[in-house]
Backbone as XML, in Angstrom:
<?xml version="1.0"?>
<chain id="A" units="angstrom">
  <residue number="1" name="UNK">
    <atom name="N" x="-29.445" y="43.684" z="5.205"/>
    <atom name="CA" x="-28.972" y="42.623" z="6.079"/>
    <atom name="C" x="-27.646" y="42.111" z="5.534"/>
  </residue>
  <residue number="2" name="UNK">
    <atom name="N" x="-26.418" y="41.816" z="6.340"/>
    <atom name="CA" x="-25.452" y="41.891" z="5.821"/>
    <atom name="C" x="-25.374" y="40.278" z="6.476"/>
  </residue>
  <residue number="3" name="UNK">
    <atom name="N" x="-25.068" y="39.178" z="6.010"/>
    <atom name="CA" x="-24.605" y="37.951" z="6.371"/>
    <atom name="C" x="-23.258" y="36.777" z="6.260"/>
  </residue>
  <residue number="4" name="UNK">
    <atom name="N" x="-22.481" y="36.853" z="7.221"/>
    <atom name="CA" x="-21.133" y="36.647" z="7.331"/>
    <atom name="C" x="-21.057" y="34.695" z="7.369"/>
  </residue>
  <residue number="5" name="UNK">
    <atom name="N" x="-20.099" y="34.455" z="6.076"/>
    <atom name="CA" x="-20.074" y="32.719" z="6.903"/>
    <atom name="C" x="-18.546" y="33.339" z="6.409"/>
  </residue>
  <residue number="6" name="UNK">
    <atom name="N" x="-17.771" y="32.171" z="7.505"/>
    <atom name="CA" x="-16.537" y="31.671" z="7.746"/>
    <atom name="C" x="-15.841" y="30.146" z="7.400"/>
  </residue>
  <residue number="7" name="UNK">
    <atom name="N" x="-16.239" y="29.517" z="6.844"/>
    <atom name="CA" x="-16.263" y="28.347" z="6.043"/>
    <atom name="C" x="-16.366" y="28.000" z="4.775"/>
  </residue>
  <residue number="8" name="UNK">
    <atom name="N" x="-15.735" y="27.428" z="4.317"/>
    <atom name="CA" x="-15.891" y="27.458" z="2.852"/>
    <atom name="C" x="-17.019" y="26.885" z="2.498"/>
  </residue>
  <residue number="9" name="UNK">
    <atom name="N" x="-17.801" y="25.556" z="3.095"/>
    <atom name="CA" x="-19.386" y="25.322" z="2.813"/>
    <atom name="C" x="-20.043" y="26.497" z="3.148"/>
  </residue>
  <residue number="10" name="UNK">
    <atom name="N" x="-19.849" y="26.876" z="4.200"/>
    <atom name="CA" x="-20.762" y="28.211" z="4.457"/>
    <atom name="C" x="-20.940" y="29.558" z="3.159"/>
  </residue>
  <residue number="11" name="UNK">
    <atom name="N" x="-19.573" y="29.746" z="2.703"/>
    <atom name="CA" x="-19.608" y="30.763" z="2.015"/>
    <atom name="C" x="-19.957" y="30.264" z="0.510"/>
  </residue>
  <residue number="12" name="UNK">
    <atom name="N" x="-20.194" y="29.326" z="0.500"/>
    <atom name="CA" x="-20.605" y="28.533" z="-0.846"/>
    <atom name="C" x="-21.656" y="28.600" z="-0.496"/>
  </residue>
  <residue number="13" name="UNK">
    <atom name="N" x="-22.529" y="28.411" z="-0.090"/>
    <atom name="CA" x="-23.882" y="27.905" z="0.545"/>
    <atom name="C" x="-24.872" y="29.431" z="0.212"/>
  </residue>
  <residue number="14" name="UNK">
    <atom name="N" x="-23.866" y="30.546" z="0.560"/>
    <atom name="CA" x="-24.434" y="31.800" z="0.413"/>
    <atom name="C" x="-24.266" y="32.168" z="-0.466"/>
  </residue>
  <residue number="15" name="UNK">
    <atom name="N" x="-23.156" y="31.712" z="-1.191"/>
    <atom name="CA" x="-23.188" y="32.400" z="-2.636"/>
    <atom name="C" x="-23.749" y="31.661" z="-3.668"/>
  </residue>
  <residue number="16" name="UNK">
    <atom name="N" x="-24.284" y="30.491" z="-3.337"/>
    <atom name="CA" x="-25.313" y="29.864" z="-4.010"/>
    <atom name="C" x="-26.893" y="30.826" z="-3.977"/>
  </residue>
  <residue number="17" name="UNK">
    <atom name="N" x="-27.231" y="30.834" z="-2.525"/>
    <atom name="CA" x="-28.269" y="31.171" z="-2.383"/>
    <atom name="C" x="-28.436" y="32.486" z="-2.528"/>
  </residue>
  <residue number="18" name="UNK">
    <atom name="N" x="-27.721" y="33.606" z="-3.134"/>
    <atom name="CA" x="-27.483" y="35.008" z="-3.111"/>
    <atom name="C" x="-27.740" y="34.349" z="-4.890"/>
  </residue>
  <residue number="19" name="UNK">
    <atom name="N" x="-27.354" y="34.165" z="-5.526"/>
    <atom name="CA" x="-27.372" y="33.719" z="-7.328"/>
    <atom name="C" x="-28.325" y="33.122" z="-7.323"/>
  </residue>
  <residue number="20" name="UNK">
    <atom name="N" x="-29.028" y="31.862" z="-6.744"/>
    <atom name="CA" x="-30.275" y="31.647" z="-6.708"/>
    <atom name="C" x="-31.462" y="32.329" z="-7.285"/>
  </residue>
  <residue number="21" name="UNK">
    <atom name="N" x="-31.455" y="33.514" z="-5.782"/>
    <atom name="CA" x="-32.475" y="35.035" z="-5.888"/>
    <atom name="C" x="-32.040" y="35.818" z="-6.692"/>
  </residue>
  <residue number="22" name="UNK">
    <atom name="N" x="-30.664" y="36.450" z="-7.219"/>
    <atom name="CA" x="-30.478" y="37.486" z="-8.153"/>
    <atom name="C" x="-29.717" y="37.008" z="-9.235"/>
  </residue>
  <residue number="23" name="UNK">
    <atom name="N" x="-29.279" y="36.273" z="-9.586"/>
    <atom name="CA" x="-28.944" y="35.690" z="-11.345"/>
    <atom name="C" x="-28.935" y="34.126" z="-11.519"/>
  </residue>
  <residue number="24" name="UNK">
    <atom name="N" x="-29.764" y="33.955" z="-11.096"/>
    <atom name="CA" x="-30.444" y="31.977" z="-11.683"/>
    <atom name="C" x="-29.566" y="31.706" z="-12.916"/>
  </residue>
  <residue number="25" name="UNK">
    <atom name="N" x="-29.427" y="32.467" z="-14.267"/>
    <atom name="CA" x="-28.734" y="32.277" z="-14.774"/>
    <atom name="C" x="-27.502" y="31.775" z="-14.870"/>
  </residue>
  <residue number="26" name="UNK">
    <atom name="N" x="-26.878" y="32.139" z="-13.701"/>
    <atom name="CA" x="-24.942" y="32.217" z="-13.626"/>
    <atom name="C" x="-25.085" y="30.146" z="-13.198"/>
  </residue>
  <residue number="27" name="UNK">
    <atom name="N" x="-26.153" y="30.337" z="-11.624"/>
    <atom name="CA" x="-26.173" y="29.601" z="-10.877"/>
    <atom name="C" x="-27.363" y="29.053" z="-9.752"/>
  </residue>
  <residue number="28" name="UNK">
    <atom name="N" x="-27.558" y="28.488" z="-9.937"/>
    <atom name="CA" x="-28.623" y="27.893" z="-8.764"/>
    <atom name="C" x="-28.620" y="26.714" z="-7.949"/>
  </residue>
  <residue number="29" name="UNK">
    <atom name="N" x="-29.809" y="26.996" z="-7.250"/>
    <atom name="CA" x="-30.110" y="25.271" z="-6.498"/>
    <atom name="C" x="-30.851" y="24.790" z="-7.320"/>
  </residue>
  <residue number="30" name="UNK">
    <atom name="N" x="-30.219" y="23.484" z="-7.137"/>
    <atom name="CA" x="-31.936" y="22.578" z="-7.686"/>
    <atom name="C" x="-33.315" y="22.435" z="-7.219"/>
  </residue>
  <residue number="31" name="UNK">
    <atom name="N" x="-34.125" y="22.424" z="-7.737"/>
    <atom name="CA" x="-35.317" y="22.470" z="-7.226"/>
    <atom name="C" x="-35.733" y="21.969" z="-5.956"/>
  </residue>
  <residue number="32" name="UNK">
    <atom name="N" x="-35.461" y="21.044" z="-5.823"/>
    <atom name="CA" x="-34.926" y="19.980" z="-4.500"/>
    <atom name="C" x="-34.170" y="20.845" z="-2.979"/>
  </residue>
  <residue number="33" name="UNK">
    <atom name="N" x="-33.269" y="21.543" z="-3.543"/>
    <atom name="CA" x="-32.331" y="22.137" z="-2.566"/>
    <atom name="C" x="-30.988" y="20.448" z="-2.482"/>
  </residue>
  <residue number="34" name="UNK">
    <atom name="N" x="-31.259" y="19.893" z="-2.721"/>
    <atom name="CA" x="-29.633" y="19.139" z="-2.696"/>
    <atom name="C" x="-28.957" y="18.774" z="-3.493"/>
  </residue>
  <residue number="35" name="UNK">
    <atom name="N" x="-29.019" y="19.993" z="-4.412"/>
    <atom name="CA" x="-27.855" y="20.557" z="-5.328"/>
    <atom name="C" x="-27.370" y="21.839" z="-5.942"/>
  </residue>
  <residue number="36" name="UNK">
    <atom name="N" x="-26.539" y="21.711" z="-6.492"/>
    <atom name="CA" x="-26.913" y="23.357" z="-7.532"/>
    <atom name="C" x="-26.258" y="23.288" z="-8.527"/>
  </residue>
  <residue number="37" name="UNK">
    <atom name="N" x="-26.743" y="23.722" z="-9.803"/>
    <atom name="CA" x="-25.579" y="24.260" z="-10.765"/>
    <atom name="C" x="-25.555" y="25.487" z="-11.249"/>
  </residue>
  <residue number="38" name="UNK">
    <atom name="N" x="-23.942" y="25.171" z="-12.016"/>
    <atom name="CA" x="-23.344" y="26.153" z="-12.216"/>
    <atom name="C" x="-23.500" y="26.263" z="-14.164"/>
  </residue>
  <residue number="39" name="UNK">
    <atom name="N" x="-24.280" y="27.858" z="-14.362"/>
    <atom name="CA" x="-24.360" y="27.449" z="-15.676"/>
    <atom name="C" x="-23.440" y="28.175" z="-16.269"/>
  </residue>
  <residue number="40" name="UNK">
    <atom name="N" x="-22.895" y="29.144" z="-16.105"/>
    <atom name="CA" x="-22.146" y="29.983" z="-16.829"/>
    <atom name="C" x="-20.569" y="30.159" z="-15.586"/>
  </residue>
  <residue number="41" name="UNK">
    <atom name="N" x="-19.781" y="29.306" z="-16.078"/>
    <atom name="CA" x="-18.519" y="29.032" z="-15.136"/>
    <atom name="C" x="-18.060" y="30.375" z="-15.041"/>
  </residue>
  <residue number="42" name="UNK">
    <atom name="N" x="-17.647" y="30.991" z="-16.794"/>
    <atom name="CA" x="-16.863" y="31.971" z="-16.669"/>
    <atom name="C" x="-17.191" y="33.570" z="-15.899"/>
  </residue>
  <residue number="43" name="UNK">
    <atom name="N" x="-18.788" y="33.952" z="-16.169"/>
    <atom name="CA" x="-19.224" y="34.915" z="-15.142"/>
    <atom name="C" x="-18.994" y="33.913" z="-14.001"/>
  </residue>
  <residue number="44" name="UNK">
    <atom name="N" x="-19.477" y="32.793" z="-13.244"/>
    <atom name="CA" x="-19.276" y="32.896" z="-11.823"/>
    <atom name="C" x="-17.980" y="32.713" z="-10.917"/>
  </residue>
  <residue number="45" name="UNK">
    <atom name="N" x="-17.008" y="32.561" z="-12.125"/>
    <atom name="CA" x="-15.458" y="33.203" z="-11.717"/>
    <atom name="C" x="-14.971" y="34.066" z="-11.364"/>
  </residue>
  <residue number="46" name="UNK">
    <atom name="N" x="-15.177" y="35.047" z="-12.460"/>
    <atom name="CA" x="-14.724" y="36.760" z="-12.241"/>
    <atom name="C" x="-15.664" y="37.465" z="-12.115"/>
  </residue>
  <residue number="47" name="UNK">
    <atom name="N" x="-16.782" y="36.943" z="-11.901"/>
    <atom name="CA" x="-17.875" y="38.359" z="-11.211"/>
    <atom name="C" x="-18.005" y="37.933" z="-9.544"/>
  </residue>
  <residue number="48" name="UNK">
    <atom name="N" x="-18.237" y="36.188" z="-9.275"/>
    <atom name="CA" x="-18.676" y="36.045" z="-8.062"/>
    <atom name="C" x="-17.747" y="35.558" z="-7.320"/>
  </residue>
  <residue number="49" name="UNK">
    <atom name="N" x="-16.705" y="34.458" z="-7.348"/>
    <atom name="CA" x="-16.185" y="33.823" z="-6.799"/>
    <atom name="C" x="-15.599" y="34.733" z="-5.938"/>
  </residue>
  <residue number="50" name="UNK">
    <atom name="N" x="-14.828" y="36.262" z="-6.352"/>
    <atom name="CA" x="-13.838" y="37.029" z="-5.893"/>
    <atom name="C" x="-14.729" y="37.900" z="-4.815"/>
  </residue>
  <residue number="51" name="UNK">
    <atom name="N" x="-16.291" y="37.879" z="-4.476"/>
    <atom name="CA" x="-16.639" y="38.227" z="-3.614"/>
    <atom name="C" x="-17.189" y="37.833" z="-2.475"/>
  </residue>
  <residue number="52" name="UNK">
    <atom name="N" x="-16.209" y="36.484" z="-2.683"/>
    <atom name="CA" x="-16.817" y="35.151" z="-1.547"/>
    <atom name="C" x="-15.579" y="34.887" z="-0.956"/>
  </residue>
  <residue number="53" name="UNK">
    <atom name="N" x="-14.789" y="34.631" z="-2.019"/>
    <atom name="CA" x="-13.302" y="33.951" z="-1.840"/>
    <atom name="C" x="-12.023" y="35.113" z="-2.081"/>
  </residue>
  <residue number="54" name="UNK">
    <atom name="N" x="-10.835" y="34.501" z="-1.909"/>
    <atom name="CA" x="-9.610" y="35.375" z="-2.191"/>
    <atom name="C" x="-9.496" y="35.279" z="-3.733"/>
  </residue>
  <residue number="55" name="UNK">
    <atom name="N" x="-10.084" y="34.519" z="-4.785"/>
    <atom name="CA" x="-9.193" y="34.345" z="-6.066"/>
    <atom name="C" x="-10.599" y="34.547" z="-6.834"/>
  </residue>
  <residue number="56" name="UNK">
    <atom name="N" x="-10.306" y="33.961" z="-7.833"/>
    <atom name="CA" x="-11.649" y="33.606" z="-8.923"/>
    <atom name="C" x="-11.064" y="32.627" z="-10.132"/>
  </residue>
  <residue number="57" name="UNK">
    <atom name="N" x="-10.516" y="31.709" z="-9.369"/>
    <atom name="CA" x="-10.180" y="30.778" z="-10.299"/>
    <atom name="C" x="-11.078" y="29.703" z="-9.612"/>
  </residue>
  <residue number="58" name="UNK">
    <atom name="N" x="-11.706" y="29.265" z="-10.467"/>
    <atom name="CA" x="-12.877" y="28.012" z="-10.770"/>
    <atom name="C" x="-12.256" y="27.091" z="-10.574"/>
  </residue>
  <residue number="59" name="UNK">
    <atom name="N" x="-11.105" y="26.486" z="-11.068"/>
    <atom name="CA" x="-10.327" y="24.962" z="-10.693"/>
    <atom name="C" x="-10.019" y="25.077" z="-9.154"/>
  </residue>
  <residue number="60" name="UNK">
    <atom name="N" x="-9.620" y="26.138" z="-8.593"/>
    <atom name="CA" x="-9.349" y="26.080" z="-7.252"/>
    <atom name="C" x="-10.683" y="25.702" z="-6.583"/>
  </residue>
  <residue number="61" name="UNK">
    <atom name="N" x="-11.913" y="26.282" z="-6.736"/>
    <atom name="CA" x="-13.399" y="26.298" z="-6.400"/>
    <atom name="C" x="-13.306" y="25.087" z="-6.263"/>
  </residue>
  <residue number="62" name="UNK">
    <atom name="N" x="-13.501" y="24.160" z="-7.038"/>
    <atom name="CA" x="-13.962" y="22.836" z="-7.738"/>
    <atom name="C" x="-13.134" y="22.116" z="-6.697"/>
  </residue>
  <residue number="63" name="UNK">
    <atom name="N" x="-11.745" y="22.258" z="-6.623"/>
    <atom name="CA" x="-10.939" y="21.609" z="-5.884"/>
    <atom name="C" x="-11.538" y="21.549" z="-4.007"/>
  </residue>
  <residue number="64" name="UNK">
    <atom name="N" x="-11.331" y="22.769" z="-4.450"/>
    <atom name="CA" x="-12.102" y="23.030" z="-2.676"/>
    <atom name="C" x="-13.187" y="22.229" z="-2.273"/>
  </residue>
  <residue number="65" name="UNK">
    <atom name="N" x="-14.309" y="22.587" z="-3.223"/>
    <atom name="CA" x="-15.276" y="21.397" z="-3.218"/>
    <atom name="C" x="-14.932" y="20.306" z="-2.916"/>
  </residue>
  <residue number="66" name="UNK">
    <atom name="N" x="-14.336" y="19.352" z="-3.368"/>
    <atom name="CA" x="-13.704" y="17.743" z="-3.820"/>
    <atom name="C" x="-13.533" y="17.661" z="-2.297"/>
  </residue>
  <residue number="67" name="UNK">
    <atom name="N" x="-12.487" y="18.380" z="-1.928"/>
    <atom name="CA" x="-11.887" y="18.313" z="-0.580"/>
    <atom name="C" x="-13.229" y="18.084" z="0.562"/>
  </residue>
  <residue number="68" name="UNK">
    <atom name="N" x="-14.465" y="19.015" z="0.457"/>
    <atom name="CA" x="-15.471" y="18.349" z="1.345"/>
    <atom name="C" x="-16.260" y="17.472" z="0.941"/>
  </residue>
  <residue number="69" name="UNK">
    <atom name="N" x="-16.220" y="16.595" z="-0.062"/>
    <atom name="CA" x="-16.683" y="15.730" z="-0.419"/>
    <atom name="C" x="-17.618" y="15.892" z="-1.615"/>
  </residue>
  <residue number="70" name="UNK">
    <atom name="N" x="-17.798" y="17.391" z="-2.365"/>
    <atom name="CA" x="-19.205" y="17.254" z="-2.859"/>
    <atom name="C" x="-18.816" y="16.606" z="-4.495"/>
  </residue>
  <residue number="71" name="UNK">
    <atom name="N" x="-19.037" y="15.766" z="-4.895"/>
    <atom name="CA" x="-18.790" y="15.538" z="-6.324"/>
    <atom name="C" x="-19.607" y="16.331" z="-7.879"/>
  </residue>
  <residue number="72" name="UNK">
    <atom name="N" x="-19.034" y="16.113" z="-8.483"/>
    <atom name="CA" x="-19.609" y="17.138" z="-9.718"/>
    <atom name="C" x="-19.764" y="16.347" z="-10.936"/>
  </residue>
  <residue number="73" name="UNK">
    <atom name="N" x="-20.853" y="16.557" z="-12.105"/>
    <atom name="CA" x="-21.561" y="16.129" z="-13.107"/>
    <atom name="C" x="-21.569" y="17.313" z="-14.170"/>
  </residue>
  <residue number="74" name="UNK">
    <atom name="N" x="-21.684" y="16.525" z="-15.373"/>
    <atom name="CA" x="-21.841" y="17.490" z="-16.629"/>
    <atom name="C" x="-23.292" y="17.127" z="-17.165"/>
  </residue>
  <residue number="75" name="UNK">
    <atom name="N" x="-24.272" y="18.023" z="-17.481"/>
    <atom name="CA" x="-25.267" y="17.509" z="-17.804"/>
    <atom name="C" x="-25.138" y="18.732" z="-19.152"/>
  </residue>
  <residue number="76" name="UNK">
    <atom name="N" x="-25.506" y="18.204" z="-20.067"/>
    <atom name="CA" x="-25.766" y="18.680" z="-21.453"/>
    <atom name="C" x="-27.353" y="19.227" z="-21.569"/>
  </residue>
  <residue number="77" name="UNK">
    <atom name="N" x="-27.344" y="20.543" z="-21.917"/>
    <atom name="CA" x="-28.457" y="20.952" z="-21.812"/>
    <atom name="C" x="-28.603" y="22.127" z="-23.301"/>
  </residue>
  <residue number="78" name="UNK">
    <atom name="N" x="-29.029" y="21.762" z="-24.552"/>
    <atom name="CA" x="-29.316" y="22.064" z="-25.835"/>
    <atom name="C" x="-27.653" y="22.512" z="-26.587"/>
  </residue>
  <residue number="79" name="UNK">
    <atom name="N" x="-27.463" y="23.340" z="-26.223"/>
    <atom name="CA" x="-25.641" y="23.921" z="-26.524"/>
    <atom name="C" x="-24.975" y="24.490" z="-25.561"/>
  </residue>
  <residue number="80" name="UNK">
    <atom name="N" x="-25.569" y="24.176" z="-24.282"/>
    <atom name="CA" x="-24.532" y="24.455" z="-23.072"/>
    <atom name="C" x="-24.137" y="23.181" z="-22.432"/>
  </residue>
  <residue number="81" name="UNK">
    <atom name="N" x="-23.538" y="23.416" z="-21.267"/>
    <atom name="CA" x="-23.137" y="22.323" z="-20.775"/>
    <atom name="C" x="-23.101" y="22.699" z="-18.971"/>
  </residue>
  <residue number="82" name="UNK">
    <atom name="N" x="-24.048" y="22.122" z="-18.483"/>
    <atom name="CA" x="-24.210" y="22.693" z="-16.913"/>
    <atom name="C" x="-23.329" y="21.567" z="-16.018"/>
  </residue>
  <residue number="83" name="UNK">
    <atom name="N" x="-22.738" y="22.351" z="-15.135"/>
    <atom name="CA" x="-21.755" y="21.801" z="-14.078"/>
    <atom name="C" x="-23.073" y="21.778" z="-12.776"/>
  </residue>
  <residue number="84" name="UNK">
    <atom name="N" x="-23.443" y="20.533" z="-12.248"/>
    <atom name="CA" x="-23.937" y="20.064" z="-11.418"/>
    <atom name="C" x="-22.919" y="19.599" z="-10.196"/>
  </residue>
  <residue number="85" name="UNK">
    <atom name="N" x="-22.975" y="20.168" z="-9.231"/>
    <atom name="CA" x="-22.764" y="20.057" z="-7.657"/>
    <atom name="C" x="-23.431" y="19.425" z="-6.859"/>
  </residue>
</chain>
């Protein structure tokens, strides 16, 4: 099944939920579904971003975000540091 969004929530939305099901690691939703983070920035730069988006720069991501409103959190979690959406 091949599934097309045209929006930048949209294509976020799927590339959340595509990392979700196949690398929880990189990235997920919250348990909840009204959020997600991001645990490993630098894989979900240059492995994922560039198959959603034109680039794989993460500050642009983030920015994009801002622009629809979603705000972002650092939550400290043993010696990482998870980016909450």
């Amino acid at each position: 099944i091949v599934m097309l969004a045209d929006t930048f929530p949209a294509k976020t939305h799927l590339l959340i939920t595509c990392l979700t099901d196949t690398d929880p690691l990189v990235a997920s939703f919250s348990s909840d579904g009204t959020s997600f983070e991001i645990y490993d920035q630098s894989l979900f730069a240059q492995k994922y971003l560039p198959q959603y988006f034109k680039h794989s720069n993460y500050g642009s991501f983030v920015r994009q975000l801002n622009l629809y409103g979603f705000t972002s959190s650092r939550l400290k979690r043993g010696n990482a540091v998870d980016v909450v959406v």
